[in-house]
C-alpha positions as CSV (number, residue, x, y, z in Angstrom):
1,X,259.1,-19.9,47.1
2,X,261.2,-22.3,49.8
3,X,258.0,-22.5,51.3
4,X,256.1,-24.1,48.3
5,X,259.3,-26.7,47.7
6,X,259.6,-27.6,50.0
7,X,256.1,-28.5,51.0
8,X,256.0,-30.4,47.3
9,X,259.1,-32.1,47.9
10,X,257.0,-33.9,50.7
11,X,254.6,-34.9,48.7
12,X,254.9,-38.7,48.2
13,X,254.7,-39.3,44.0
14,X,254.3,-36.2,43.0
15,X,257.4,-36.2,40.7
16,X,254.6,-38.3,38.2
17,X,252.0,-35.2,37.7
18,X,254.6,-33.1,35.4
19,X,255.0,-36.5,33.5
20,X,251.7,-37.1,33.0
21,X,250.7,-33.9,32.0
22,X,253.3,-33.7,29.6
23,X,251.9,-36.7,27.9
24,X,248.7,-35.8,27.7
25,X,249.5,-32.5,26.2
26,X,251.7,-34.6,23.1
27,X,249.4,-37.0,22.9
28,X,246.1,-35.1,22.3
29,X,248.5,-32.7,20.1
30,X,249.4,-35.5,18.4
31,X,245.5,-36.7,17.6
32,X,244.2,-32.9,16.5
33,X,247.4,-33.3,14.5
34,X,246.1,-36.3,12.8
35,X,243.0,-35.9,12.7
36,X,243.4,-32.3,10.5
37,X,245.6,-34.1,8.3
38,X,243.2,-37.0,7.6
39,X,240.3,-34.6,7.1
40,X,237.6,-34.9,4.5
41,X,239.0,-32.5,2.0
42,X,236.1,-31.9,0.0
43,X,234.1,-30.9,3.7
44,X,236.9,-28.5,4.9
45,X,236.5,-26.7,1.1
46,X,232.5,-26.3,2.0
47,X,233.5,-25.0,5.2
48,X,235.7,-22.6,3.9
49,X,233.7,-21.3,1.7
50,X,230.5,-21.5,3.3
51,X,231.1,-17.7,4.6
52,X,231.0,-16.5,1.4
53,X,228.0,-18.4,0.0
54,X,225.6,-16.0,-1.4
55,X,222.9,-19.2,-2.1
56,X,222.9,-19.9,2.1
57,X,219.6,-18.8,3.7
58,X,221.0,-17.7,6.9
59,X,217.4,-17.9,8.6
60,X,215.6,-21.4,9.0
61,X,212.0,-21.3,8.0
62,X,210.8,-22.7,11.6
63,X,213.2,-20.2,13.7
64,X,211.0,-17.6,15.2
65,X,213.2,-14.0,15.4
């Protein structure tokens, strides 16, 4: 493990990656965040319930099985 320190310790910069990445982890936590609260309501009820549909034809008239 000295080994690996001490080769990132020479490293010029690298002390910004862990920042960075940290960051980008809050920030696009942050936007999945927002956008579920800001969902369409009404869409995320179809969704839900589309599982349960008994009225959904499951298979399209032009999909060859």
């Amino acid at each position: 493990m000295k080994i690996v320190s001490h080769t990132l310790e020479q490293i010029a910069g690298i002390e910004i990656y862990p920042i960075i990445s940290l960051l980008l982890f809050f920030i696009f936590f942050i936007v999945v965040g927002f956008m579920v609260l800001t969902a369409d309501k009404e869409h995320m009820e179809e969704m839900k319930n589309l599982p349960l549909d008994k009225h959904t034809d499951l298979h399209d008239e032009n999909h060859l099985t």
